[in-house]
BAPA-595695 format. One record per atom (N, C-alpha, C): x negated, y negated, z; residue in three letters. Coordinates in pm, whole numbers, plus 50000, padded with zeros to 5 digits. Example, Ala and Ser with C-alpha at 12.3 -4.5 7.8 and 13.67 -1.06 7.14 Angstrom:
REM residues 2
486815056950780Ala;487705045050780Ala;486805033050780Ala;487155022550708Ser;486335010650714Ser;487104999750787Ser;
***
This chain:
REM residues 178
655034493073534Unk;653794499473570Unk;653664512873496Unk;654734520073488Unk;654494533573416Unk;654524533573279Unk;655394522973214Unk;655134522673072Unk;653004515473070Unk;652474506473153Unk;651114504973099Unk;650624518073111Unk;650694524673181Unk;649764539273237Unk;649864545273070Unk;651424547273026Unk;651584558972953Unk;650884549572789Unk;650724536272813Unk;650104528672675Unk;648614533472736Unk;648284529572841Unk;646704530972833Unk;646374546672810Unk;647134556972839Unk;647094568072836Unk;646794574672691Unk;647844571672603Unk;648124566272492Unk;646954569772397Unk;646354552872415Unk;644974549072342Unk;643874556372401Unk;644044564872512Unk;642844567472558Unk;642424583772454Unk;643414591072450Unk;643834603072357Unk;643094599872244Unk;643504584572203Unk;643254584372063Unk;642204580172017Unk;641514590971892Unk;640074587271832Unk;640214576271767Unk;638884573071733Unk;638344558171661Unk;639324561271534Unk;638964572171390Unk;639954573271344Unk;641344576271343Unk;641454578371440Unk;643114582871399Unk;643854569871446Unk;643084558271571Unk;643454542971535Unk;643664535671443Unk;642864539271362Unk;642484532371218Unk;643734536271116Unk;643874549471117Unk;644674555171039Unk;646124551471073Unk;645924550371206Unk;647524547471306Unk;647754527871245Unk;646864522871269Unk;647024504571257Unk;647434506471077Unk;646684512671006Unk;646454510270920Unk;648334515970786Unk;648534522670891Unk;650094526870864Unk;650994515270876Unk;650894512271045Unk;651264502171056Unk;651494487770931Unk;650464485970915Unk;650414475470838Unk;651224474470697Unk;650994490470667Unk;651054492270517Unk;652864495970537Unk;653694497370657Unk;654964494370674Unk;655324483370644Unk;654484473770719Unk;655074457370721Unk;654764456970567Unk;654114457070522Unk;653284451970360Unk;654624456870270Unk;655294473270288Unk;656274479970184Unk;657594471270210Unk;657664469970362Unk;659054460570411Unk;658994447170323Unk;657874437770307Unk;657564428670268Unk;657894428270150Unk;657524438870019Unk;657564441369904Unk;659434445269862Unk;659914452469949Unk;661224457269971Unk;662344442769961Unk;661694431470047Unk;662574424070064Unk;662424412469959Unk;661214410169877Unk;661154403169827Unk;661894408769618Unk;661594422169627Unk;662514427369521Unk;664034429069536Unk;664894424069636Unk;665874423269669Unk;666684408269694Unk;665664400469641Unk;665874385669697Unk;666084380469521Unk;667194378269494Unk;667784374169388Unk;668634362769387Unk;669024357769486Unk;669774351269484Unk;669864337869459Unk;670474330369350Unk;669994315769345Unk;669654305569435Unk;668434299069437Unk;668504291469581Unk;669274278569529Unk;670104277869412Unk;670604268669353Unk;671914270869270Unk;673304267469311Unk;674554273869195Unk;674894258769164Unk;675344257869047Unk;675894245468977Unk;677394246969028Unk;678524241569027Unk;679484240169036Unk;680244228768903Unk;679784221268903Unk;680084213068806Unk;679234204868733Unk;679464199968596Unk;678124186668554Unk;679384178768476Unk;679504167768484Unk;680604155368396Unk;679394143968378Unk;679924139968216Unk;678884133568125Unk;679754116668202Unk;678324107668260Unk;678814096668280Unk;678864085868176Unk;678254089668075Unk;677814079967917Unk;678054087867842Unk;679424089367814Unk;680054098267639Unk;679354092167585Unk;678774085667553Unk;678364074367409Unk;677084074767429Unk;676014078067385Unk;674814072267430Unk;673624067267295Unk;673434053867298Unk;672484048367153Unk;671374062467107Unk;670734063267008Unk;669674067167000Unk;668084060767077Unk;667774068267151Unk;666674059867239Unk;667074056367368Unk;669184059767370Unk;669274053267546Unk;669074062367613Unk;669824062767738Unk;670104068367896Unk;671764076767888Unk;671184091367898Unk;672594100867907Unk;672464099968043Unk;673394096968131Unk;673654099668275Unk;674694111368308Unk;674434120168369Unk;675134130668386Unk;674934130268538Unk;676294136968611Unk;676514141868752Unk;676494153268801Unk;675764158468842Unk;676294178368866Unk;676524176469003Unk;676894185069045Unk;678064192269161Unk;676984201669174Unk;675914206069316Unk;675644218969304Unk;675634223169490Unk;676004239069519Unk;675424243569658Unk;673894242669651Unk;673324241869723Unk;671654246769745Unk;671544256969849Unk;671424262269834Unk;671174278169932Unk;669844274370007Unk;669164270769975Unk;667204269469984Unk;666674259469918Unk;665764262469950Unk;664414250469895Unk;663384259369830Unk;663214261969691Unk;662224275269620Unk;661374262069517Unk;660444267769491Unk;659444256169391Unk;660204262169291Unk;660324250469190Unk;661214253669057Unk;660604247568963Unk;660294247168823Unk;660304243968745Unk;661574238468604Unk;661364229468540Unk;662894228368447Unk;662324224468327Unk;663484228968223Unk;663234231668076Unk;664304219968032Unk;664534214967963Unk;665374204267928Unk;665384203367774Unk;666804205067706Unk;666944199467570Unk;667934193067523Unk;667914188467417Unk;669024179067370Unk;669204182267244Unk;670274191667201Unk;670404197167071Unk;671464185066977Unk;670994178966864Unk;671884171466817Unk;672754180066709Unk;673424170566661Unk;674624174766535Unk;674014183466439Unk;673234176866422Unk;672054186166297Unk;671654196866306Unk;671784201966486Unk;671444216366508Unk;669364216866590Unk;669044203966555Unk;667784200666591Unk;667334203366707Unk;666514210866830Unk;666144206466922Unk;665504198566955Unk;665684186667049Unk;664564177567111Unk;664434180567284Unk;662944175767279Unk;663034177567449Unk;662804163767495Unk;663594158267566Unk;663324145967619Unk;661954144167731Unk;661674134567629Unk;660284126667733Unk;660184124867888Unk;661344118567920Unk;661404115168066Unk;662944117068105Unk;663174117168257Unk;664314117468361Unk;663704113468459Unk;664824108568515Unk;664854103168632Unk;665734112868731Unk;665434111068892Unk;665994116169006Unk;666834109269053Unk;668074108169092Unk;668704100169185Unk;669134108969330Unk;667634115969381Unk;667954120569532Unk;667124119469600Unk;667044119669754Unk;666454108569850Unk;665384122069819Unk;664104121169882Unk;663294128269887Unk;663154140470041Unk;662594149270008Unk;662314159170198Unk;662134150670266Unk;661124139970264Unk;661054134970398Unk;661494123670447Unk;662534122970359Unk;663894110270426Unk;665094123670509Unk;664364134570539Unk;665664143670630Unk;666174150070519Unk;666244146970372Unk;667744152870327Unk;667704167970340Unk;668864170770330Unk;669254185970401Unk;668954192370305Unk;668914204770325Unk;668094214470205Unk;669844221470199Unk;670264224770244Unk;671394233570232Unk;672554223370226Unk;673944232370149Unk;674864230470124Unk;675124222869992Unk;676764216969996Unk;676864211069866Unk;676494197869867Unk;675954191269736Unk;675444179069702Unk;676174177069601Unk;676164158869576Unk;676384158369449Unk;675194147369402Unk;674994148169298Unk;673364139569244Unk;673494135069082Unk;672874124169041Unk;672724120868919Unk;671304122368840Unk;671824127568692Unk;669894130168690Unk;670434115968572Unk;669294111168535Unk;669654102668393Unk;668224104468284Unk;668424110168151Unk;667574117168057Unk;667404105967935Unk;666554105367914Unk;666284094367801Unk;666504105867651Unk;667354104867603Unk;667374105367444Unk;666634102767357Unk;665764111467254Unk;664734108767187Unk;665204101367061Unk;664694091866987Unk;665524081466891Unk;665584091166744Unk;664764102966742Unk;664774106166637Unk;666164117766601Unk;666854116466749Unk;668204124666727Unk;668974123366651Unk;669894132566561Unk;670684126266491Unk;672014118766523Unk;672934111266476Unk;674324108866525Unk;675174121666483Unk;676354117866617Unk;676844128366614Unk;677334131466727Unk;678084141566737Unk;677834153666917Unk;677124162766908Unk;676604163367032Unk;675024165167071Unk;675734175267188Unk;674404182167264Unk;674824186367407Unk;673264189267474Unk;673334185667599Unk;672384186067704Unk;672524202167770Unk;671184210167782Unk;670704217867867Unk;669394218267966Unk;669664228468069Unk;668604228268146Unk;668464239868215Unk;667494244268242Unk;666984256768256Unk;666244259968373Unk;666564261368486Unk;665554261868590Unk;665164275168631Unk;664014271868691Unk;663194284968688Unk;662644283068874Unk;662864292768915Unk;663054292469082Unk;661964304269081Unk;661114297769218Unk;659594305169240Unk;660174307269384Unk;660304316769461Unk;660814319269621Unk;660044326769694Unk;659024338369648Unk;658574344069661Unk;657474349369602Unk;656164356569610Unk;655494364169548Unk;655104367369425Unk;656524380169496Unk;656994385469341Unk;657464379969232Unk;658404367169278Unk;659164359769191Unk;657524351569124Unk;656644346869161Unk;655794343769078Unk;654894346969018Unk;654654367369055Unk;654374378268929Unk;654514380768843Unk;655964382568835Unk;656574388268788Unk;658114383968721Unk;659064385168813Unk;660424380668798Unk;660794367568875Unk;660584355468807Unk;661454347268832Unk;663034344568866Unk;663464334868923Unk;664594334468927Unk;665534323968847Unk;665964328068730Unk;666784317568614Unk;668254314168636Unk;668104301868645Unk;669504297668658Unk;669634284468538Unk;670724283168470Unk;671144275268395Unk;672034263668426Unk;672284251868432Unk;672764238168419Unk;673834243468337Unk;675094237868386Unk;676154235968263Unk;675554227168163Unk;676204236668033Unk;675864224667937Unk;676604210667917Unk;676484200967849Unk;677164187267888Unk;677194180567721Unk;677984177567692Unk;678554175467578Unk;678394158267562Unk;678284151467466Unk;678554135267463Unk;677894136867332Unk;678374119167232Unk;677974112567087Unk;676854103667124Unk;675994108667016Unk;674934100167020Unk;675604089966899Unk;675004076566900Unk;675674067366829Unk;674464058066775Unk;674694050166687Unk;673274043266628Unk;672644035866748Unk;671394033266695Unk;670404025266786Unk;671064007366779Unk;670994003766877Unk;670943988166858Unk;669993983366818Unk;670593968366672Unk;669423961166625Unk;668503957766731Unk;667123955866730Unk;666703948766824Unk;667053932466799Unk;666863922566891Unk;667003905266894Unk;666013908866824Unk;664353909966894Unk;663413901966790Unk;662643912566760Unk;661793908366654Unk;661223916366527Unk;660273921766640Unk;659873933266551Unk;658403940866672Unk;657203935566630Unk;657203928566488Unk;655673919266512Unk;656093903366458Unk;656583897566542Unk;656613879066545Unk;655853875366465Unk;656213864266384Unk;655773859466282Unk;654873851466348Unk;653523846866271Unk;652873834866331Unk;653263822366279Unk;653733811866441Unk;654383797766376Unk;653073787166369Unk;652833780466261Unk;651823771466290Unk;652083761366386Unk;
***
């Protein structure tokens, strides 16, 4: 009862502006706290631990399968950069990958360690040779992080021989048989 008296008491003191000025502090606390915590928030929502190449060998045109080992701290929108530097020193960026992890709304857990397979198609115009796979992710968590400073984290790199293409069986334009 005496703390309402001394709130209604309070507001009663107080002019139209100096409410305004009073809320308006208020706010602009929460807003600096807000700004405070999000320039302090660095931390990967993603650490690699390991990546091992499951296809040392891979044709020109096949499937590099690789395994990484990673914690997940969080769940941040990310973006990824992907290349495949051959012998020659060339960069390529591969066309497509595949996921091998269940999706959010089969439950899977956002936190802790996982282990997952990505598998990257090899562009045919790579050279032979040893080659090595990178990847580059780019973590959005916040705000700021999508102002300004992102959050970069790198994929071990992953080493394997690219090796010739297989003949195809049949020709790519069939002869016409009468």
């Amino acid at each position: 009862m005496m703390l309402q008296r001394s709130f209604v008491a309070f507001w009663r003191k107080m002019s139209a502006p100096a409410a305004i000025v009073f809320l308006m502090t208020i706010f602009a606390a929460v807003g600096l706290a807000s700004m405070i915590s999000s320039v302090l928030d660095r931390e990967p929502p993603t650490m690699f631990e390991s990546a091992m190449v499951l296809t040392p060998e891979v044709p020109q045109g096949g499937v590099l399968d690789i395994q990484y080992t990673v914690i997940q701290n969080r769940i941040c929108a990310s973006m990824v950069e992907r290349y495949v530097t051959d012998s020659a020193g060339i960069v390529h960026v591969p066309s497509t990958y595949t996921v091998g992890r269940r999706p959010l709304i089969d439950s899977y857990p956002p936190e802790g360690r996982e282990t997952y397979q990505r598998s990257v198609t090899i562009p045919l115009a790579t050279a032979l040779g040893r080659a090595h796979y990178d990847a580059r992710f780019t973590y959005i968590c916040n705000v700021l992080h999508k102002l300004a400073f992102p959050i970069e984290v790198s994929a071990p790199t992953v080493f394997f021989d690219i090796v010739p293409a297989p003949a195809t069986l049949m020709p790519l334009t069939p002869e016409l048989t009468p």
